[in-house]
C-alpha positions in Angstrom: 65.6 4.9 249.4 62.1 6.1 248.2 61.5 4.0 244.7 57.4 5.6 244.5 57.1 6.5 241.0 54.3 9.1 240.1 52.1 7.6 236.8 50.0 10.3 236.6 51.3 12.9 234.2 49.0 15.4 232.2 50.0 15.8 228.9 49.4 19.3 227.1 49.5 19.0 223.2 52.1 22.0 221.5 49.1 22.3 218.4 46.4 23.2 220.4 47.6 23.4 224.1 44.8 20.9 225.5 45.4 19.0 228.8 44.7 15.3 229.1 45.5 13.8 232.2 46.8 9.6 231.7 48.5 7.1 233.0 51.6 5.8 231.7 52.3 2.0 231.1 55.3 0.7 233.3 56.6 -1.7 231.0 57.4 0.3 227.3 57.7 3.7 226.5 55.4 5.6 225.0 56.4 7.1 221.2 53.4 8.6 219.8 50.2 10.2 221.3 47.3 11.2 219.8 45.6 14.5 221.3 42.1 13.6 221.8 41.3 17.3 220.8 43.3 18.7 217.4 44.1 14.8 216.5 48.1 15.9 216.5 50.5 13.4 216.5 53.0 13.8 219.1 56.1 12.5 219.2 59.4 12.4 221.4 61.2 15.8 220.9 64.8 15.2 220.1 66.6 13.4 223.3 63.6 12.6 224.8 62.6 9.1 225.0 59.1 9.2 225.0 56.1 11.8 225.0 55.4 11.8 229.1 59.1 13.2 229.0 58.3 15.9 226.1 54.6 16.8 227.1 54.0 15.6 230.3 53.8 16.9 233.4 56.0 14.2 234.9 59.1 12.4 233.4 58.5 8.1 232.4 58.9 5.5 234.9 62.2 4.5 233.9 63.6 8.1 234.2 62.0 8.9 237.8 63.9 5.7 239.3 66.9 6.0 237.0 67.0 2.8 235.7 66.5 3.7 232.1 65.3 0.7 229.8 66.2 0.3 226.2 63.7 2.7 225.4 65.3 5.5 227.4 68.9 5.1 225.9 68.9 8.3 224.5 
């Protein structure tokens, strides 16, 4: 079984719509994110764990291998 998990996800801001690509931590999930452009807030949208999973480009560590944390028990 393949267990390579992407880190890179771009995250794109709803407010404005700017693109910042980052890398997300493998240990916590990530609640709030500042965009670097309009200063926006974001948070997880409802039944989403984290912002990677909202506004990114690819899904949090936890949820590409499927071995959701506490943070992903949504």
């Amino acid at each position: 079984m393949d267990t390579a998990i992407n880190l890179e996800s771009t995250i794109t801001c709803p407010t404005c719509g700017h693109r910042k690509e980052e890398t997300m931590p493998t240990d916590a999930c990530q609640f709030f994110y500042q965009c670097d452009n309009c200063q926006t807030v974001l948070k997880p949208k409802p039944g989403d764990c984290c912002v990677y999973c909202s506004y990114g480009t690819v899904p949090c560590p936890p949820i590409q291998t499927g071995e959701k944390g506490d943070c992903c028990a949504n």
